[in-house]
N, C-alpha and C positions, 0 to 999 in steps of 0.2 A: 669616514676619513679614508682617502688611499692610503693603498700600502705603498710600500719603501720601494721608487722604482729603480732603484740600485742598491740590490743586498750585495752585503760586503764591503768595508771600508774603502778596500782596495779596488772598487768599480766605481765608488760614488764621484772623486772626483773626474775622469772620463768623461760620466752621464751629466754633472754641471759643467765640464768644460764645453760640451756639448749645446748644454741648455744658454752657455752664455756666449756662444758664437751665434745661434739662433734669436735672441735677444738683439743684440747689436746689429744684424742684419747681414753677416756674416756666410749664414748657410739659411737654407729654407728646405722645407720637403714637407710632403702630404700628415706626415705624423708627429711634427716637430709643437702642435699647437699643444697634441694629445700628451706627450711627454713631459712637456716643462712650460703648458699652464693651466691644463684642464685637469692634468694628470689623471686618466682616463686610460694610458698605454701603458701596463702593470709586466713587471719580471716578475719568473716565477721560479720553476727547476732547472737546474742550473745543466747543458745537457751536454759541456764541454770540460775538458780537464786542463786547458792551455790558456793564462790568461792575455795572450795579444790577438786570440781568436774565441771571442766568447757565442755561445749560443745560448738561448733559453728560451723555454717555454714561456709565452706571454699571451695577456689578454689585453685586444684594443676596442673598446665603445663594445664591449660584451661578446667579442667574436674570438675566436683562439686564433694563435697564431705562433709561430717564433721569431723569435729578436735574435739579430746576431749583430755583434757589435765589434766591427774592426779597429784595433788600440797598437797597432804596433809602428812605429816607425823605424823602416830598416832602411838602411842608407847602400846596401848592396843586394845581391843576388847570391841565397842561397838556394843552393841546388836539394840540403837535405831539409828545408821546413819552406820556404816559399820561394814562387816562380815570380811573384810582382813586387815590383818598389814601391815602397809604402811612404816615404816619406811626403810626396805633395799633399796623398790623401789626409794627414795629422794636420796639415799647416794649412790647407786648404789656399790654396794660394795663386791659384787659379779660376777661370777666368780672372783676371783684373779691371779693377775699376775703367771704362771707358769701352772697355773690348763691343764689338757690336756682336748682332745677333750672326750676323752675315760672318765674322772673323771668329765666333766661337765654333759653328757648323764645319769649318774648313780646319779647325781645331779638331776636333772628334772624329771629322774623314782623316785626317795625317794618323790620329791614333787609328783608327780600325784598317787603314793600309799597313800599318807595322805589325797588327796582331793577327791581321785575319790575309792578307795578302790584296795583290790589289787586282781588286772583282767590279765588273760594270754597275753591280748595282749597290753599292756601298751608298751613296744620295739616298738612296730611299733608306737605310738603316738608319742614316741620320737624321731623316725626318721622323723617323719613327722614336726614333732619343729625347728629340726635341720634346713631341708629346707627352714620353713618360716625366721627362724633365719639367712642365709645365704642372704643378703638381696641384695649384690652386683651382687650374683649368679656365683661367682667364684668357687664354689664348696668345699669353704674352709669358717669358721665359724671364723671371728677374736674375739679377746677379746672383742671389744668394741659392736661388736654382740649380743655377749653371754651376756655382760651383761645386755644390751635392753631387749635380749629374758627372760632373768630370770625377770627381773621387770615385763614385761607384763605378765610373766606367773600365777605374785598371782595374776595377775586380771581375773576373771571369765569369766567377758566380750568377753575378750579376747580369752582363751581357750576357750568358746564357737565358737566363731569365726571358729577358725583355722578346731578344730572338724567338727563342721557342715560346714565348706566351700564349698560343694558342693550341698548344700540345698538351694531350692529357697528362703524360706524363708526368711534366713539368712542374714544381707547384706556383701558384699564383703569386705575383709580388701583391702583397697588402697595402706597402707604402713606407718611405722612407724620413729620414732628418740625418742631413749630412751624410756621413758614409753608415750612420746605421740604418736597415731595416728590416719589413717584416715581411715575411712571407706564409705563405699557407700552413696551419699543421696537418701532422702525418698521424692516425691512428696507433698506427706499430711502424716503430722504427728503428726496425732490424729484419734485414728478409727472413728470419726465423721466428719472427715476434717475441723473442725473449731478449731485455737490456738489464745488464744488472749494474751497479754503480762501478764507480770504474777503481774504489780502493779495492772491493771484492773480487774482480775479474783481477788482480795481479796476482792472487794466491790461487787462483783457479789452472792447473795443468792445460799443456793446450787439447791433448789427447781428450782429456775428461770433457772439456769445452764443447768440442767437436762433438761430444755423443749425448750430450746434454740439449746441445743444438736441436738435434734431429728428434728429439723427444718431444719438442712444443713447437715444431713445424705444422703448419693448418694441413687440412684434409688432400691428399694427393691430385683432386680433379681443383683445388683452389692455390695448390705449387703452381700448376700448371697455367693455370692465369694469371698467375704473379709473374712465370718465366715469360710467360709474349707478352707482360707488358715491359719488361726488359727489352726483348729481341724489338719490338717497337718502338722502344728509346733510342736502341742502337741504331734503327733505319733514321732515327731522326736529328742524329750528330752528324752520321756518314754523307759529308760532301751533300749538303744542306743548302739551302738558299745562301747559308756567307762563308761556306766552305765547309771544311771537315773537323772535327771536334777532338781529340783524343783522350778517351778514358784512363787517365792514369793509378788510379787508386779504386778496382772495383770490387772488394771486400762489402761483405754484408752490412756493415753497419751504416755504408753511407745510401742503402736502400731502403723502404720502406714499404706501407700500403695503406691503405684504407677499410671501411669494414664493407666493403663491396669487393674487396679484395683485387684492387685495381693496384699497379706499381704506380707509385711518387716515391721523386726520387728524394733525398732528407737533405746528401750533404755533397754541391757539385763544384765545390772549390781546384779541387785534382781535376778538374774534367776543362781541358787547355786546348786553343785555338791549334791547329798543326802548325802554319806557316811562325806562331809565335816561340812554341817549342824547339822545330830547326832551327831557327835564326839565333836561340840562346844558347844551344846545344852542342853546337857543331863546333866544331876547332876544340872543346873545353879539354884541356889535358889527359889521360887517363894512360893506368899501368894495365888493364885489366876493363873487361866488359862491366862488371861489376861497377866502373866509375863510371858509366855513361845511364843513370838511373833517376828517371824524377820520379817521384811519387815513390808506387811499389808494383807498377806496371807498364810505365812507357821506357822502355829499352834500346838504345843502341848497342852500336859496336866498337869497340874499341880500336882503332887501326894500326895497329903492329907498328909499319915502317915510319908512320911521323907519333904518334904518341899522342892522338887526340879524335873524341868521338865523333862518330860520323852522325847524320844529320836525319836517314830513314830510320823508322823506330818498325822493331820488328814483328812483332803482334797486331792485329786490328783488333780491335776495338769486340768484334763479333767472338774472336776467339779466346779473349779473356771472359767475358760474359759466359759462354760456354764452360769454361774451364772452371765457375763459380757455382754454374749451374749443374752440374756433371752429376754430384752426390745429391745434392737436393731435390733434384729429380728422379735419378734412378732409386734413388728408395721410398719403395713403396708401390712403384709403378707398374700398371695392369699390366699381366703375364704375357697378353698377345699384344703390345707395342715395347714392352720390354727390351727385345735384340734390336729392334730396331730405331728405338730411341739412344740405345746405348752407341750404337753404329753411326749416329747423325752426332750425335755430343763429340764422339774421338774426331768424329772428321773436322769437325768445324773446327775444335780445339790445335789440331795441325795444321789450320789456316796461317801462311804468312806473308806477308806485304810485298814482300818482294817475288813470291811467284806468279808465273804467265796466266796471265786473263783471271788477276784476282778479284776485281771485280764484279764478272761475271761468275766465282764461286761463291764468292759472299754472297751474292743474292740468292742466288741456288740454293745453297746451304741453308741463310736464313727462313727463305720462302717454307722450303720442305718442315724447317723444324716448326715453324708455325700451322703451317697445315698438319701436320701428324696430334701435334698438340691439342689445337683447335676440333678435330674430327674426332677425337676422345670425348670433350669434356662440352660440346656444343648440346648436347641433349640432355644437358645436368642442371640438373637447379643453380652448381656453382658458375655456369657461364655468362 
């Protein structure tokens, strides 16, 4: 007999409102057959503390995976828990009966001109939607497709996904039903490889945290492979085939790895198109820099003379990674790359957006810390 694939009262009806939009013909996706008829797509530990954004460990047709399941529908924009309007996604209410294939495609280009800006090769990302949206693989896109694929589309997550799917990093979409789906699981998932439940971690000091941390960090030559595959992720948001990415939340826990000790990333919801963040950002009111803040990483500026945030966000992307990276790496690290790891971490971490020929330090900067890295740990069993 399956198990319950909605533990908790307060998810099951979600996972049936779910299972009865999919019924009626409503929504469709690759996993919708597995959830609510074969029931074969099982919930497991629960790996989220927020219930309009659920995660959990699951098992589909005996392969691991996580579910995450988006329940919220918010009718505005907030700036301190989410950057997307949730409401089409609940009602699903898009495409509508009649729309053709031709007027849904021109549907998804007007969306990815608004989030990602407008770039010559957007056509091709939309062909590329269409596929993942074809989820039977009959070569035909039904309604109930289209409108899964549009729900998933305001999610970031998501179109990171599908974008970067051929990137190690990344993890693998499994397969979706309506706006839920599954993607790959992560071994360890915390760059530290230590999670502890999340009632526990609120009586934990953060000082103790921090030195607890660094207790059940894997072996120094397998930090080091975990850090480039970070600095690797970071080459592969940075002004990318559909533009630039920005990391707004890159705290450990939404990192992970594998027991090959490869980086996958666990959790890329914070991780926001640039041209979509100015375009929300800019004019917003603010007394103080501190109100020009999404996540707990992308930052403007406050502008004194009108009272409202400016639109460049002043960190990249390289130099918060760095700045996550800094302790993690220097402790422990071989005596003769030592200063000079320590030397490449400060510089990168004073990288900022708005200075001349940034660009051209980022790469520098990245290239070097990968090659100092790499030239360490290349003759180790851990590379």
């Amino acid at each position: 007999m399956a198990r319950s694939l909605c533990p908790g009262a307060w998810l099951r009806k979600p996972c049936y409102l779910q299972c009865d939009k999919y019924k009626t013909g409503v929504i469709d996706g690759p996993a919708c057959n597995s959830l609510c008829v074969t029931e074969t797509l099982y919930f497991g530990k629960c790996l989220s503390t927020k219930p309009n954004n659920q995660m959990y460990l699951g098992i589909w047709d005996n392969l691991p995976g996580v579910v995450k399941c988006q329940m919220e529908q918010a009718l505005h924009l907030d700036f301190g828990t989410e950057l997307e309007p949730r409401k089409e996604i609940v009602l699903f209410d898009k495409p509508t009966r009649g729309t053709t294939v031709q007027k849904f495609k021109e549907m998804v280009y007007s969306l990815f001109k608004a989030k990602l800006g407008d770039q010559g090769n957007l056509s091709e990302l939309v062909n590329l939607i269409l596929t993942v949206a074809d989820g039977d693989k009959d070569g035909q896109v039904s309604l109930g497709e289209a409108k899964s694929a549009w729900a998933l589309l305001q999610l970031n997550e998501f179109l990171l996904m599908v974008i970067l799917q051929d990137k190690e990093h990344t993890p693998k979409l499994m397969g979706f039903c309506g706006d839920l789906y599954v993607m790959e699981s992560v071994e360890y998932t915390s760059l530290y490889g230590i999670s502890l439940p999340w009632v526990i971690e609120l009586f934990i000091p953060s000082g103790f945290r921090r030195s607890m941390d660094q207790l059940f960090t894997p072996s120094w030559p397998r930090k080091a492979k975990i850090a480039i595959g970070l600095l690797e992720f970071v080459e592969d948001v940075f002004h990318g085939p559909y533009g630039n990415f920005l990391m707004c939340d890159t705290s450990a826990k939404n990192l992970g790895y594998n027991d090959k000790y490869d980086l996958k990333m666990v959790d890329m919801r914070k991780i926001v198109p640039e041209t979509n963040l100015k375009e929300l950002i800019k004019d917003r009111h603010c007394e103080s820099d501190l109100d020009c803040v999404y996540g707990t990483d992308c930052r403007t500026s406050c502008d004194q003379s009108t009272m409202k945030c400016t639109s460049e966000v002043i960190q990249p992307n390289l130099a918060k990674a760095c700045q996550l990276l800094k302790d993690y790496l220097l402790r422990g690290a071989p005596v003769e790359i030592h200063e000079e790891l320590e030397k490449q971490l400060y510089s990168c971490i004073a990288l900022k957006v708005t200075a001349n020929q940034m660009e051209m330090e980022h790469s520098l900067i990245l290239n070097n810390l990968k090659t100092l890295l790499w030239k360490k740990i290349s003759y180790t069993n851990d590379s």
